[in-house]
N, C-alpha and C positions, 0 to 999 in steps of 0.2 A: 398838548405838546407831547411827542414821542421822545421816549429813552433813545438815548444812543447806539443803547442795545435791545432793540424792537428788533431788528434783524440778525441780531447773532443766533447763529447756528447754536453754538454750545448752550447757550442762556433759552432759547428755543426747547432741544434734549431735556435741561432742569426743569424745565415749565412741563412737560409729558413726564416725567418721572411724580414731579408733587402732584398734575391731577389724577396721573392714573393711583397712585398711593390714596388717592382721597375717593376717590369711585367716581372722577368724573372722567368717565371714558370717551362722552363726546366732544367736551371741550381739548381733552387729550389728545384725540383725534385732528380738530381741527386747526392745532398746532403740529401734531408730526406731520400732516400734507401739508406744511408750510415749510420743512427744514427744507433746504438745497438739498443738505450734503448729510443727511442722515447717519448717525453711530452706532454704536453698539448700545448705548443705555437708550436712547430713543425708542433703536426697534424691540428691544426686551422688556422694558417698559410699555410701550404699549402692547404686546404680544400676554404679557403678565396678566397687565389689567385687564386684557380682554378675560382671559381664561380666569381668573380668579372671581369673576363675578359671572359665572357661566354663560358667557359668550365666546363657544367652543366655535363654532361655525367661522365668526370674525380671526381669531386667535388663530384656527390652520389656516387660514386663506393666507392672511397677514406673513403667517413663517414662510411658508412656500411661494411666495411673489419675493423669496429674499436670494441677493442672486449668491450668496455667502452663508449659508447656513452653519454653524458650531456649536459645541457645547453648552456652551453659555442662552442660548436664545432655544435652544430644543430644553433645556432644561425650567427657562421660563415656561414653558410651553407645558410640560409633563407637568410641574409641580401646582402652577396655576390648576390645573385640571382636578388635581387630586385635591387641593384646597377647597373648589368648589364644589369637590362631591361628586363628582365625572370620575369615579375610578377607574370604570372599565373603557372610556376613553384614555385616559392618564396613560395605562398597561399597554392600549393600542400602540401610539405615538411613540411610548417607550423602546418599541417592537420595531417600529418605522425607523425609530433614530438606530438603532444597532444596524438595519437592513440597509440605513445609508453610511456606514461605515465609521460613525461618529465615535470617536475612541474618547473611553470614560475616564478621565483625567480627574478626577473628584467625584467622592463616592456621596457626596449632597442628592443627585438625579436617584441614587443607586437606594440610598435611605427611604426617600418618600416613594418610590413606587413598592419599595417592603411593606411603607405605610399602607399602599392602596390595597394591597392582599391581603392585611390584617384586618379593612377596613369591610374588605368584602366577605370575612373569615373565610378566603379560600386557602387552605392546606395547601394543594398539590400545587399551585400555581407559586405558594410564599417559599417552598422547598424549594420550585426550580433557583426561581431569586434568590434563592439562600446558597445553592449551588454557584451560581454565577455570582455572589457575593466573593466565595473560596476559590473561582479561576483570577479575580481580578485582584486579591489579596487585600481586602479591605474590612476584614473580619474582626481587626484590630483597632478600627475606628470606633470612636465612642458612641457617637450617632447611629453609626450603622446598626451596633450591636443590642443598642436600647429598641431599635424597630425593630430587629428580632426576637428579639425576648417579649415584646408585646404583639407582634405579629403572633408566633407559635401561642401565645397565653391566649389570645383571641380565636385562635382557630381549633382551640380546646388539647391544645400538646401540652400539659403542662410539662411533662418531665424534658422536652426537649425546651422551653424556655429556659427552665432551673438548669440545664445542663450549660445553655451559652450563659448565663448570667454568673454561673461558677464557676467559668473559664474565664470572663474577662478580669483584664487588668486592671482596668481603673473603671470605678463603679459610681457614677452621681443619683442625686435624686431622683430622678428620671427613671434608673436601670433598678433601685430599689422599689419604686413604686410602681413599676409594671408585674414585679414578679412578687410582689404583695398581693397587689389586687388580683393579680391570675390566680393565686392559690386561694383567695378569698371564694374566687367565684369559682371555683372547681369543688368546694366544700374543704378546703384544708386549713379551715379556721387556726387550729392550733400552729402550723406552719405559719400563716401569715402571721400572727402575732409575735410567734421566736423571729420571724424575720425585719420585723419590726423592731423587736429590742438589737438587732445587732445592727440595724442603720440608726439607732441612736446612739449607740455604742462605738459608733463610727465615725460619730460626729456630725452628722448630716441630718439637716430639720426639714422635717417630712409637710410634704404642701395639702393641701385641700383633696385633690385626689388622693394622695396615700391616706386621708384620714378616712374619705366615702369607703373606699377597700376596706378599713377595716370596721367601721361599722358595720358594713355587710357581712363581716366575716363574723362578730360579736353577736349581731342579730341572727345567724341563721343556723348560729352551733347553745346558743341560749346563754354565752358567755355576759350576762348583764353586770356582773361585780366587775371585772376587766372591763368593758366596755365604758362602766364608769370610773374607773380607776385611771386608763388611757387619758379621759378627757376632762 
């Protein structure tokens, strides 16, 4: 016996949002070619899934047969990509969406392709993104600012990490434990650990990554009394 709603359109969209969220991209599939009237969570949902389990190929085809493209679904698009590890796919796309005129209305797209530059430790390419961070004014965002400060710490800037992490306004776990762990891996053992005591002095309890930073940092300056004292 069928549901009432076997043919709703909307109840259809939920059904492609929970398989593509679970990896099943074919069954995903073989409900979005069933909606009529296709939405916005349908096609970015399955645009997502595609891309985040690196079926780049499916994912542009999918955006570009859209006869509406926006923000919202180029940014499925990018982030999927850089999730799966397609940086220098992610950075393309990125490239393509500015060329089609797509105006960055939230700096979420604007964050993870920071990501893909720090991921790639490309310098010159994370600068320009860090330029076009300060035309679009979003320097101020909290997200934004933590993928800069791990971008520059990955691409061996320290002093320009330290520099935005001591600019910004409001600093979470996140923005403490990237510019710990940069100065750890740059050899600046004694820095990372003062930086350490002043994000607990801050109030903020440091996760799993902040603690590998500073082991590394404890290990490779020969600090073992600190190193067991920490933990």
């Amino acid at each position: 016996m069928l549901s009432q709603f076997h043919n709703d359109d909307v109840v259809k969209s939920s059904l492609v949002y929970m398989y593509s969220k679970c990896g099943l991209l074919d069954s995903s599939r073989l409900v979005f070619d069933s909606i009529a009237l296709k939405n916005s969570l349908s096609w970015t949902s399955m645009i997502s899934g595609y891309a985040r389990v690196g079926r780049k190929v499916e994912a542009v085809k999918l955006l570009k047969s859209m006869s509406l493209k926006n923000l919202i679904s180029w940014t499925a698009l990018v982030s999927g990509l850089v999730q799966s590890g397609n940086w220098i796919d992610g950075l393309y796309m990125f490239i393509e969406m500015r060329s089609e005129g797509i105006d960055i209305l939230d700096p979420f797209v604007v964050s993870t392709i920071v990501g893909a530059s720090a991921n790639l430790a490309s310098l010159g390419v994370g600068k320009q993104i860090h330029g076009f961070v300060i035309v679009l004014g979003y320097e101020s965002s909290l997200f934004v600012s933590n993928a800069l400060v791990d971008m520059y710490a990955k691409c061996s800037d320290i002093l320009a990490a330290k520099e935005i992490f001591f600019t910004m306004q409001k600093r979470d776990v996140v923005s403490w434990t990237s510019v710990i762990v940069g100065a750890a891996h740059h050899g600046l053992a004694k820095e990372a650990l003062r930086l350490y005591d002043e994000m607990i002095s801050a109030g903020l309890k440091p996760n799993e990554v902040t603690f590998i930073g500073l082991i590394y940092a404890c290990s490779h300056a020969g600090l073992v009394s600190k190193g067991r004292y920490i933990f």
